[in-house]
Biopython code that builds the backbone (N, CA, C, O; Angstrom):
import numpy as np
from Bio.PDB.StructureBuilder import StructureBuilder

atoms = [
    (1, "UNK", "N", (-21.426, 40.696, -19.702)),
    (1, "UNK", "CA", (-20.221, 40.013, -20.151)),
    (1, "UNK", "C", (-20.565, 39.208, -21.392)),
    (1, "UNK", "O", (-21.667, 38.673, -21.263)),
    (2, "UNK", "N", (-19.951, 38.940, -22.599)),
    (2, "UNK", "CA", (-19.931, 38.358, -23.174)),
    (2, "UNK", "C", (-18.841, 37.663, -23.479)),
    (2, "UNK", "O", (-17.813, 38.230, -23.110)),
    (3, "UNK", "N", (-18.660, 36.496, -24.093)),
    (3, "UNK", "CA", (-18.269, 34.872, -24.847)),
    (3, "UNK", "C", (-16.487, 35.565, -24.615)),
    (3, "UNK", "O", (-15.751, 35.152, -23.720)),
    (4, "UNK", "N", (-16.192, 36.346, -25.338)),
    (4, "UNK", "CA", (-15.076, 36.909, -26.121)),
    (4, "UNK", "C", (-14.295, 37.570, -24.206)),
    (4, "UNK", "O", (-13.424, 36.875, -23.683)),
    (5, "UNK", "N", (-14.679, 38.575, -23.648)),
    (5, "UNK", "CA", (-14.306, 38.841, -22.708)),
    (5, "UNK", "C", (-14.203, 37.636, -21.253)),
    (5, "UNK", "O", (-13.433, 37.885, -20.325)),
    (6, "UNK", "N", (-15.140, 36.282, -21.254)),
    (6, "UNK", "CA", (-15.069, 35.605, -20.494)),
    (6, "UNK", "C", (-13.813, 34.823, -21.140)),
    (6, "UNK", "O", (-13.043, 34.341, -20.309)),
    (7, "UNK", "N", (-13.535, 34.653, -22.323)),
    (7, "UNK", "CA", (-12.412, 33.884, -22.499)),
    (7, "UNK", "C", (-11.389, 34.373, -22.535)),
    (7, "UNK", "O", (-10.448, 33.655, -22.870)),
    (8, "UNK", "N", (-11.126, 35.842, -22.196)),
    (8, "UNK", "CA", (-10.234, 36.635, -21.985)),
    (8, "UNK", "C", (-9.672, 36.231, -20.875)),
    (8, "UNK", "O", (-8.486, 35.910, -20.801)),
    (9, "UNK", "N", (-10.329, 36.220, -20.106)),
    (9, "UNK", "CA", (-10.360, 36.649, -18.489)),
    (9, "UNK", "C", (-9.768, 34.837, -18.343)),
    (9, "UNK", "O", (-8.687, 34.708, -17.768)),
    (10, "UNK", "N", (-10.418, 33.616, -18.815)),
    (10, "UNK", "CA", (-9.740, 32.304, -18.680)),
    (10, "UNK", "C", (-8.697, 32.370, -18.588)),
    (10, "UNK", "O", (-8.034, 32.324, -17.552)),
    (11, "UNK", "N", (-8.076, 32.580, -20.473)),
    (11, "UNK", "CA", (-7.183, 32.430, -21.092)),
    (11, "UNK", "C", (-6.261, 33.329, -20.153)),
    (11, "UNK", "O", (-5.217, 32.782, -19.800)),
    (12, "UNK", "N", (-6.480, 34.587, -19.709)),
    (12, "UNK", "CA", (-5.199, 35.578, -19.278)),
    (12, "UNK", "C", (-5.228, 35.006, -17.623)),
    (12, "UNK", "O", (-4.213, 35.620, -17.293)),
    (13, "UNK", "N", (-5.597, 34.365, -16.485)),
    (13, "UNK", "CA", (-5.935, 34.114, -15.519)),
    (13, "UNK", "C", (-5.450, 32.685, -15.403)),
    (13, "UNK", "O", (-5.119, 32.359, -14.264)),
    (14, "UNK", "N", (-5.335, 31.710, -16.405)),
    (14, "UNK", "CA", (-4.660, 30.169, -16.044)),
    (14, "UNK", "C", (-3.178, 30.741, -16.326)),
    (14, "UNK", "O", (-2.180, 30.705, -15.607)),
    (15, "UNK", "N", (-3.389, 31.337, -17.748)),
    (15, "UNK", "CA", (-1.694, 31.922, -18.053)),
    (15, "UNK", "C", (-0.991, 32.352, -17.093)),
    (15, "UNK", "O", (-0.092, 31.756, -16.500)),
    (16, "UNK", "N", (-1.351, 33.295, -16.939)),
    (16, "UNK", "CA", (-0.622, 34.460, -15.091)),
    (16, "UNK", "C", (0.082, 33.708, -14.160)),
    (16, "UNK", "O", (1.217, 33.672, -13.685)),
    (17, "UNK", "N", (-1.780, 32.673, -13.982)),
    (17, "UNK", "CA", (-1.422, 31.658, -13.067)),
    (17, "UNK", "C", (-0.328, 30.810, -12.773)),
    (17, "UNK", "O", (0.141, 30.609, -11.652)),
    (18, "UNK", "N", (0.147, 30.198, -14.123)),
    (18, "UNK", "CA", (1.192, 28.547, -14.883)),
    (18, "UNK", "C", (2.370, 29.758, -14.563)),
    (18, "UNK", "O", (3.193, 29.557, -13.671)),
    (19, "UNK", "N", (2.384, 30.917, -15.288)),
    (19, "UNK", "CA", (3.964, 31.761, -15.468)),
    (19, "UNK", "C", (4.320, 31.734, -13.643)),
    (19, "UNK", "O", (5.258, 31.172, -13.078)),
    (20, "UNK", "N", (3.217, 32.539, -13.050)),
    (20, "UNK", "CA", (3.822, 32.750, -11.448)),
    (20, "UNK", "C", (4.185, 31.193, -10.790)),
    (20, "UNK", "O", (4.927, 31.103, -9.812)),
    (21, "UNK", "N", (3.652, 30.136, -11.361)),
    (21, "UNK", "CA", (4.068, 29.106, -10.422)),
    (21, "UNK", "C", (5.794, 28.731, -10.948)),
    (21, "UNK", "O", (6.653, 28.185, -10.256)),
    (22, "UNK", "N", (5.915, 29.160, -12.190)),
    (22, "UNK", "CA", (7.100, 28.549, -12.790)),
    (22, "UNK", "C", (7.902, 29.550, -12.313)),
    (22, "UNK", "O", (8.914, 29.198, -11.707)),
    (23, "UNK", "N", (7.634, 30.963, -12.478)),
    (23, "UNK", "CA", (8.612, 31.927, -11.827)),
    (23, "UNK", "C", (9.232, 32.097, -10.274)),
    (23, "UNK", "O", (10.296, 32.529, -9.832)),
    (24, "UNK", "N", (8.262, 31.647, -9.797)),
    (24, "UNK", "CA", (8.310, 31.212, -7.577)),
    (24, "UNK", "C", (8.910, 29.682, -7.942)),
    (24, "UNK", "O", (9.472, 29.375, -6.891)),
    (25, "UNK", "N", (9.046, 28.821, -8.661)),
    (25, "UNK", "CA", (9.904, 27.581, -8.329)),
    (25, "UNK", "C", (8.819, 26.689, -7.765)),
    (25, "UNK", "O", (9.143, 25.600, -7.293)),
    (26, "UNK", "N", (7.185, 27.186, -7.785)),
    (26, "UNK", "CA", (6.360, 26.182, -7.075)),
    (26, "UNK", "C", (5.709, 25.805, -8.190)),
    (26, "UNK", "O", (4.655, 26.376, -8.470)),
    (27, "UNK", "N", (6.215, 24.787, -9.014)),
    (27, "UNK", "CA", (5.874, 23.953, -10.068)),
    (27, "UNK", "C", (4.723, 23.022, -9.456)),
    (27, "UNK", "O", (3.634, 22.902, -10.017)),
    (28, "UNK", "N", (5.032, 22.409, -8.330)),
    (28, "UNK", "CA", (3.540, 21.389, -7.934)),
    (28, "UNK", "C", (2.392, 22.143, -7.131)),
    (28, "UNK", "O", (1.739, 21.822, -6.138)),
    (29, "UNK", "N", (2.397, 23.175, -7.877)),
    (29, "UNK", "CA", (0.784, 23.845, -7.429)),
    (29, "UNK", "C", (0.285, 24.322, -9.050)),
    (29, "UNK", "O", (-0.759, 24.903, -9.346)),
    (30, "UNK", "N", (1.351, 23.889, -9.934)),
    (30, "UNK", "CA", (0.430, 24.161, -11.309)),
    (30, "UNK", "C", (-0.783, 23.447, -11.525)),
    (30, "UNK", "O", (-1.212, 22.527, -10.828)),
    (31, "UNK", "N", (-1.198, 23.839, -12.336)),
    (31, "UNK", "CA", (-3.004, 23.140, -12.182)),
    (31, "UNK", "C", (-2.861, 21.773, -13.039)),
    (31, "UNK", "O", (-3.791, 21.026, -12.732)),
    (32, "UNK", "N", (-2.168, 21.302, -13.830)),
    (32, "UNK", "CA", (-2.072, 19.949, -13.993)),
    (32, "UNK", "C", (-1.259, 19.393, -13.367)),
    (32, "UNK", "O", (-1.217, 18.170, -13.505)),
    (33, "UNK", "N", (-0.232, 20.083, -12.376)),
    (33, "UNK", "CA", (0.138, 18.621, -10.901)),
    (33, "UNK", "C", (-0.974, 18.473, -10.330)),
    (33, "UNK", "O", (-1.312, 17.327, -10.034)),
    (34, "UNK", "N", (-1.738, 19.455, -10.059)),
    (34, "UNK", "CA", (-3.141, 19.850, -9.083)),
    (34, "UNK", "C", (-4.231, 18.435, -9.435)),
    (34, "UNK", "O", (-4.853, 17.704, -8.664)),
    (35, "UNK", "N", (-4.134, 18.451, -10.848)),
    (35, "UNK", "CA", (-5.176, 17.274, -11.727)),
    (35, "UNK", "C", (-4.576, 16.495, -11.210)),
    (35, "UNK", "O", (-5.086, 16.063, -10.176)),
    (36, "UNK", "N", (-3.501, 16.033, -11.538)),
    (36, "UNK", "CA", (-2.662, 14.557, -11.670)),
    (36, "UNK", "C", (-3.219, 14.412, -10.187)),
    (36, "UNK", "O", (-4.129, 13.583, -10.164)),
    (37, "UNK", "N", (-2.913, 15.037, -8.788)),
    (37, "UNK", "CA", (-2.752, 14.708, -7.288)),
    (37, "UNK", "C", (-4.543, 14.107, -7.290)),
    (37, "UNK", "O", (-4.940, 13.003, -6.918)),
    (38, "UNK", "N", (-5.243, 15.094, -7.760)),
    (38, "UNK", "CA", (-6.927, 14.615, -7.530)),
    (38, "UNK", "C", (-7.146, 13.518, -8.113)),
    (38, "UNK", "O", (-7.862, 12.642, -7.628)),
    (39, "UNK", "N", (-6.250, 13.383, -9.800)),
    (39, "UNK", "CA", (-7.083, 11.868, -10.336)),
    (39, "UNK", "C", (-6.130, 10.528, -9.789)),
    (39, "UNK", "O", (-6.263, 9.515, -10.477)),
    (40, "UNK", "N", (-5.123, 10.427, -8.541)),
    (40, "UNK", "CA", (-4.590, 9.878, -8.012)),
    (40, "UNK", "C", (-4.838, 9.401, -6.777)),
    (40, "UNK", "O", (-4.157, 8.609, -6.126)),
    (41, "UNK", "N", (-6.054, 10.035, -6.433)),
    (41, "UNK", "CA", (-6.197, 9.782, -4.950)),
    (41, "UNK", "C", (-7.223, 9.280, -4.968)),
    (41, "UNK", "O", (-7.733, 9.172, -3.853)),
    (42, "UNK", "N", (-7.932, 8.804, -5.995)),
    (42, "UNK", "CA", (-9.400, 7.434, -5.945)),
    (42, "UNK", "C", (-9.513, 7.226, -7.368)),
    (42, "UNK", "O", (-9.219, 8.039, -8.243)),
    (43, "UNK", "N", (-9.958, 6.081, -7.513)),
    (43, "UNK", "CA", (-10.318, 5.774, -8.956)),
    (43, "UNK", "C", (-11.769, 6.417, -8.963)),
    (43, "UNK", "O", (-12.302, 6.614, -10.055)),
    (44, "UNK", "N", (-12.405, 6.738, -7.838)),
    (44, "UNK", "CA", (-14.008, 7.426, -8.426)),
    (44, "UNK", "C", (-13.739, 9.041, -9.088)),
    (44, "UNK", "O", (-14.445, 9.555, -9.956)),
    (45, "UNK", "N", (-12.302, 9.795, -8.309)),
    (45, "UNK", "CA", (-11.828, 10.977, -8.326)),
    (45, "UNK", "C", (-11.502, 11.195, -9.915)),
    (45, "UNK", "O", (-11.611, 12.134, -10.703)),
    (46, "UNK", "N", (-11.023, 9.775, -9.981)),
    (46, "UNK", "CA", (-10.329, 9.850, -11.377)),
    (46, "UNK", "C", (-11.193, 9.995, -12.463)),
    (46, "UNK", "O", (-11.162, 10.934, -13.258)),
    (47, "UNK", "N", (-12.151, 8.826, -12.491)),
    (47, "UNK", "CA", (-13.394, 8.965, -13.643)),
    (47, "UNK", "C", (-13.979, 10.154, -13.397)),
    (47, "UNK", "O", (-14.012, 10.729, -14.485)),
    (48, "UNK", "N", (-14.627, 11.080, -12.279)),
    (48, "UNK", "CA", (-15.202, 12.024, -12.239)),
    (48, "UNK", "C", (-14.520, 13.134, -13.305)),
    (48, "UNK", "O", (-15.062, 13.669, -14.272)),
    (49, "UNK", "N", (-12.913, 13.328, -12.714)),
    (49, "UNK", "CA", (-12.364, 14.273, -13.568)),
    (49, "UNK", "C", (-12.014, 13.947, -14.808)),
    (49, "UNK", "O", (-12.009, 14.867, -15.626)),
    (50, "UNK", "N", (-11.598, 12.441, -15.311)),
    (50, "UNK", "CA", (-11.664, 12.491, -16.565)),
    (50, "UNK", "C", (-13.109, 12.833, -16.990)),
    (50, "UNK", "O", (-13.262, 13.639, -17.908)),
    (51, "UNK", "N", (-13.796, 12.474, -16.601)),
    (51, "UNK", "CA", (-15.566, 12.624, -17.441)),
    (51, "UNK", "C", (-15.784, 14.510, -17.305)),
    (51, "UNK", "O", (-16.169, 14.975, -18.377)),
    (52, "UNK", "N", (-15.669, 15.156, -16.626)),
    (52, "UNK", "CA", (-15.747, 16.445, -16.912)),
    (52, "UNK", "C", (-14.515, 16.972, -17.932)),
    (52, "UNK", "O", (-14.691, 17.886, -18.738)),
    (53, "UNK", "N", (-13.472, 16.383, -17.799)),
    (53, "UNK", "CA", (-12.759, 17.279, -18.783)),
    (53, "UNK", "C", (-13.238, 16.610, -20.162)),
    (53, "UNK", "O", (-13.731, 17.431, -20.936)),
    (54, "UNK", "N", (-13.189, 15.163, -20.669)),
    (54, "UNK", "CA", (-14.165, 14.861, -21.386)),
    (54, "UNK", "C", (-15.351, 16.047, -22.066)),
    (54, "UNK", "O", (-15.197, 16.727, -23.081)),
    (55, "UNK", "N", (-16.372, 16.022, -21.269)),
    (55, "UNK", "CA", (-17.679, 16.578, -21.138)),
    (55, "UNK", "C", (-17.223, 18.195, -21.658)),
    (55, "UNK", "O", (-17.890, 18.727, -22.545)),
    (56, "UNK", "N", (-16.425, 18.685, -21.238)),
    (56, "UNK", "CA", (-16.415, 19.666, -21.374)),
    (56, "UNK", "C", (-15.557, 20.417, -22.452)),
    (56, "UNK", "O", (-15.700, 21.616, -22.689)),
    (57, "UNK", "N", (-14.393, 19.372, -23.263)),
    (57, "UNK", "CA", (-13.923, 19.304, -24.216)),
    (57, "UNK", "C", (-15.225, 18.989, -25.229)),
    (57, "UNK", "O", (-15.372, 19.762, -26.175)),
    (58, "UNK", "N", (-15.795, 18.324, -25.130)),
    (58, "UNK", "CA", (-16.519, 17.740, -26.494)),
    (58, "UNK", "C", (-17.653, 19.014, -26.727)),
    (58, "UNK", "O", (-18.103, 19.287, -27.840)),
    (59, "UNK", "N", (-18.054, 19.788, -25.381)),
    (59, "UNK", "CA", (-19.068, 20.972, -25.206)),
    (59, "UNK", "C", (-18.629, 22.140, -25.741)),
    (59, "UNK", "O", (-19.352, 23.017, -26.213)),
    (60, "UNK", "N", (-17.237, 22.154, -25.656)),
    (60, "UNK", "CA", (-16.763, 23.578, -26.396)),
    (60, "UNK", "C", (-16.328, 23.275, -28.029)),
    (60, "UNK", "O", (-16.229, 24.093, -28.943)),
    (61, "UNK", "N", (-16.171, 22.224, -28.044)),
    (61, "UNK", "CA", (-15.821, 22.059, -29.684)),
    (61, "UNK", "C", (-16.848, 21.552, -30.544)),
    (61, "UNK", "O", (-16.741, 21.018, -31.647)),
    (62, "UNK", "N", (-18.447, 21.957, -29.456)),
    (62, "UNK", "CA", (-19.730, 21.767, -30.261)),
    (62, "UNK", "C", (-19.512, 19.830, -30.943)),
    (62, "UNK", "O", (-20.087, 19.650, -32.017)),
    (63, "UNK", "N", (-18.957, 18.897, -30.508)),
    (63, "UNK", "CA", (-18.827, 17.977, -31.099)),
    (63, "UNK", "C", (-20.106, 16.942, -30.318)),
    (63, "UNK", "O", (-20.372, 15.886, -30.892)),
    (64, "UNK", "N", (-20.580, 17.162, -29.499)),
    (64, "UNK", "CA", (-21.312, 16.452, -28.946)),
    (64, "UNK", "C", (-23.450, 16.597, -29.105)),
    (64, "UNK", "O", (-23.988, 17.609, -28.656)),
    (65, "UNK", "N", (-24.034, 15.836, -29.551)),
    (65, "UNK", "CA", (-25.439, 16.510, -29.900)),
    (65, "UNK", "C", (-26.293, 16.686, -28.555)),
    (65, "UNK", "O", (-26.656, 15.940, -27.646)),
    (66, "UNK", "N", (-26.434, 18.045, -28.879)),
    (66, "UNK", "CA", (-27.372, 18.775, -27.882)),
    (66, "UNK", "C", (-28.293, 17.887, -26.881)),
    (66, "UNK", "O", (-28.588, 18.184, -25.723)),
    (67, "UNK", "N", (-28.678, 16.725, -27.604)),
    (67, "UNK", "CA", (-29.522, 16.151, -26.537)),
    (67, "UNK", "C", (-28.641, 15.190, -25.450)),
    (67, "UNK", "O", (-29.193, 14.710, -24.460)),
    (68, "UNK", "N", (-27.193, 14.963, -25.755)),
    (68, "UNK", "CA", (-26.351, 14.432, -24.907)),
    (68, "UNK", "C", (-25.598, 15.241, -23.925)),
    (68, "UNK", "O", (-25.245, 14.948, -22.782)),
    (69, "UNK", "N", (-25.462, 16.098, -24.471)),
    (69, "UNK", "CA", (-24.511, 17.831, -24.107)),
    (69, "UNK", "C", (-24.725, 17.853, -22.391)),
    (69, "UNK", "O", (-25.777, 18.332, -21.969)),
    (70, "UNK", "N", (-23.853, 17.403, -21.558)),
    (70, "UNK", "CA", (-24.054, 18.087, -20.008)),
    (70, "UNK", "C", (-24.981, 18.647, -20.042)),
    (70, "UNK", "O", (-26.177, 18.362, -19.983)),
    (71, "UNK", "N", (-24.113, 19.975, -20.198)),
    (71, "UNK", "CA", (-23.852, 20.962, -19.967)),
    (71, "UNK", "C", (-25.605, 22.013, -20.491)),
    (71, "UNK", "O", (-26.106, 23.065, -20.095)),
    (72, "UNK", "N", (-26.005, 20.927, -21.574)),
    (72, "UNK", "CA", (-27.264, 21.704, -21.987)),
    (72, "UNK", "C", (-28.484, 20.698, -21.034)),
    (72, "UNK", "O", (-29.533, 21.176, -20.605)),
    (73, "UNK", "N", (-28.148, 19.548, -20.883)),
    (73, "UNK", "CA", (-28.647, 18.874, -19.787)),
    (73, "UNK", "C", (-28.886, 19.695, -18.602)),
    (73, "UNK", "O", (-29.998, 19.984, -18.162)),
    (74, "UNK", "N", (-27.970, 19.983, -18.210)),
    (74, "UNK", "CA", (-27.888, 20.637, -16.928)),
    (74, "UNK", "C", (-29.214, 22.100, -16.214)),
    (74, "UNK", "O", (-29.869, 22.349, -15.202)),
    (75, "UNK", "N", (-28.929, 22.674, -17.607)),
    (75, "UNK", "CA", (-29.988, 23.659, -17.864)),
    (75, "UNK", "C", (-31.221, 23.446, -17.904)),
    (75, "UNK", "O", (-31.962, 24.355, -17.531)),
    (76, "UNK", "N", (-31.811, 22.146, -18.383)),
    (76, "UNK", "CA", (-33.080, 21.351, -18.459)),
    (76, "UNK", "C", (-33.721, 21.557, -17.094)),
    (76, "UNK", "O", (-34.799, 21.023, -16.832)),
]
sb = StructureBuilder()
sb.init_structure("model")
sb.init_model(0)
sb.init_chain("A")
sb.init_seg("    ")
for serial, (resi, resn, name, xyz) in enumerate(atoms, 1):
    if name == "N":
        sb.init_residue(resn, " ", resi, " ")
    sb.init_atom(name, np.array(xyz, "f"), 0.0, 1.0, " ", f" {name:<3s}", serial, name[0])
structure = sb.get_structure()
């Protein structure tokens, strides 16, 4: 697999996802009611998920230096 086909598969798989919840009328199983319900139910829930979407915004737009990077952390 490569870069181009995994973001295929994201991009076409949240999409699908958001259209079928709006098309069935089950709007609060879209994945940002889904966020909102998790970063609502603890303030530790909350920082966790803000800090990964954080983390993981700054990782894909290469804005963050490698030696801070999770995500390249992680791999260490």
């Amino acid at each position: 697999m490569n870069a181009m086909r995994a973001w295929s598969i994201v991009v076409g798989g949240v999409t699908g996802y958001e259209l079928w919840c709006v098309a069935t009328g089950n709007d609060e199983q879209l994945l940002s009611r889904g966020i909102e319900r998790a970063r609502a139910s603890s303030p530790a829930a909350n920082a966790a998920i803000l800090f990964a979407i954080g983390a993981t915004a700054l990782h894909l737009a290469g804005l963050v230096p490698r030696r801070l990077d999770v995500y390249v952390l992680a791999r260490s």
